[in-house]
C-alpha positions, 0 to 999 in steps of 0.5 A: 680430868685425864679423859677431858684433857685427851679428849681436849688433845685428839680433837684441838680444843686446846684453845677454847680451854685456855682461853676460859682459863684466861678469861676467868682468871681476868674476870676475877682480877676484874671483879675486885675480889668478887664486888662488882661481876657486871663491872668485871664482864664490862672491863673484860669486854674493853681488855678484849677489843684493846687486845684485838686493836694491839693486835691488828696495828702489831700485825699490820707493822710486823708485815712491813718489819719482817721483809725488811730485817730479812733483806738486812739480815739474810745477806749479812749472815750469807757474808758471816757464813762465807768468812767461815768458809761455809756457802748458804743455800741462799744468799738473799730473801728471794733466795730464803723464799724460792728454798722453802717454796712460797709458791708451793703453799699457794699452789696446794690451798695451804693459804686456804686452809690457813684461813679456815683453821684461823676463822675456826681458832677466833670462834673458839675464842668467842665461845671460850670467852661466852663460856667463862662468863657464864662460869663467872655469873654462876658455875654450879652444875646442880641447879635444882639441888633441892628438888631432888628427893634423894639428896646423896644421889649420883649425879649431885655427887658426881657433879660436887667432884668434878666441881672440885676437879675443876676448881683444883684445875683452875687454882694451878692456872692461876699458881703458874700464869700469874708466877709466869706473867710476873716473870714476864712483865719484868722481862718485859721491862728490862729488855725494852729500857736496853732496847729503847736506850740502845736505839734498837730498830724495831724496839716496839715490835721486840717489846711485845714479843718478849712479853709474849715470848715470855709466857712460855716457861724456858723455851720463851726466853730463847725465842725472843733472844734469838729474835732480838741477837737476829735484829742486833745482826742487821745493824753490826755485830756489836749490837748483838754481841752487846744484846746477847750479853745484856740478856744473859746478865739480865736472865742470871739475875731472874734466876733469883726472882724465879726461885722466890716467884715461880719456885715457890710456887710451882717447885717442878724440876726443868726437865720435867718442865721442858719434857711437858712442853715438848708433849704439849706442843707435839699433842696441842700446839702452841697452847699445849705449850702454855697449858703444860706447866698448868698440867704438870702442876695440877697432877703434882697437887692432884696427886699430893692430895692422896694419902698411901698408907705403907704398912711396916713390913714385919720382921720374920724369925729365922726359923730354927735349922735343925742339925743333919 
């Protein structure tokens, strides 16, 4: 397993991974605990092309939403900046633009190479998925067990523990995204109902987001509230200042939930957690991020499976001193 996962790191198959995982675990859900597979890869099939339609329309919305908050918002903080006695490098859009160098990321093929490792990541997941499938229809490695003449031979026990390996691997994801979207959903929920009452711009948008958001242990939460305090400023301080209070309230009071729901189940100090998320992202990416928590936890219950005998040590007699 630790050679699979730097093999999955050094050459970017993090999200052919996670996408089996995902899919797996939807297949299950699906399945109604095991009474209908062809039910369960038929319901999974229409989750994936609803997903893929959610998708475009929220993409398709975000480019037309995002230059708007950004004209609405980069010259409010500009102004914001400037009662503090403090000059932005930019005072606009087109100002944020030129700093970064949109130009340059046309001019050097950027976009290009944007394209392929997109193209490449959707094959994964097409591949990711076709594999969970046939994991869900049949996931034995030894198929001719039988025809063996030497029943306890290495490659039938080699392949029953990494059967085991795997199985203990998938029962850490399923312990820490089902605790994560739980989390999430609630979040979710929450935020959209002070969203929508408020009269938020852009609440649709913000809604998935948080979800989205919200499958990143720790580091989730802060990334949707920066976005959604950024949203708020467009409108008037009070907006934000009001968001960023509601949030707060609302994430104090998940702390209980996080000790029923997640604590009990995975029960990882944060700066372990926060430490594997800094690893994943900086060897995996973004799914490396997700994945990190899923690690972290099977190593904990890989490793609590391992009995280490200390032996007492014993006392030893001082010896005699002899008088000189």
């Amino acid at each position: 397993m630790a050679g699979l996962l730097v093999v999955v790191a050094v050459m970017g198959l993090a999200t052919p991974l996670l996408t089996v995982l995902f899919s797996f675990f939807l297949l299950h859900v699906f399945s109604f605990k095991g009474r209908s597979k062809s039910l369960a890869v038929a319901l999974l099939l229409v989750a994936v092309a609803a997903v893929c339609l959610g998708v475009m329309i929220f993409l398709a919305r975000t480019f037309v939403a995002a230059p708007e908050i950004g004209e609405r918002l980069i010259p409010k903080l500009a102004d914001y900046a400037r009662g503090w006695n403090f000059e932005l490098p930019f005072k606009d859009l087109q100002g944020l633009m030129a700093l970064v160098k949109i130009e340059a990321l046309e001019r050097f093929g950027l976009v290009g190479i944007l394209g392929t490792n997109l193209l490449r990541q959707v094959a994964f997941v097409v591949i990711g998925m076709v594999v969970a499938i046939s994991l869900f229809d049949n996931a034995a490695i030894v198929i001719d067990r039988d025809k063996h003449t030497v029943k306890n031979n290495l490659y039938s026990i080699t392949a029953d523990e990494i059967g085991r390996r795997f199985e203990l691997f998938y029962k850490s994801f399923h312990t820490v995204m089902g605790a994560q979207i739980i989390i999430s959903s609630i979040n979710t929920i929450f935020t959209g109902i002070f969203l929508f009452a408020v009269g938020f711009p852009y609440w649709h948008l913000l809604i998935v987001v948080t979800f989205l958001c919200g499958l990143l242990p720790i580091l989730g939460n802060i990334l949707s509230n920066t976005l959604i305090v950024c949203v708020g400023l467009t409108v008037d301080p009070q907006h934000a200042v009001g968001a960023l209070a509601f949030l707060m309230i609302v994430h104090k009071c998940e702390y209980f939930l996080n000790s029923k729901i997640i604590g009990k189940r995975i029960q990882n100090p944060m700066w372990m957690t926060l430490l594997g998320l800094i690893l994943g992202e900086r060897l995996m990416g973004v799914p490396g991020m997700i994945l990190a928590p899923v690690i972290l936890h099977y190593i904990k219950m890989e490793t609590s499976r391992v009995a280490v005998e200390h032996k007492a040590e014993e006392e030893q007699p001082l010896a005699e001193q002899s008088p000189e």
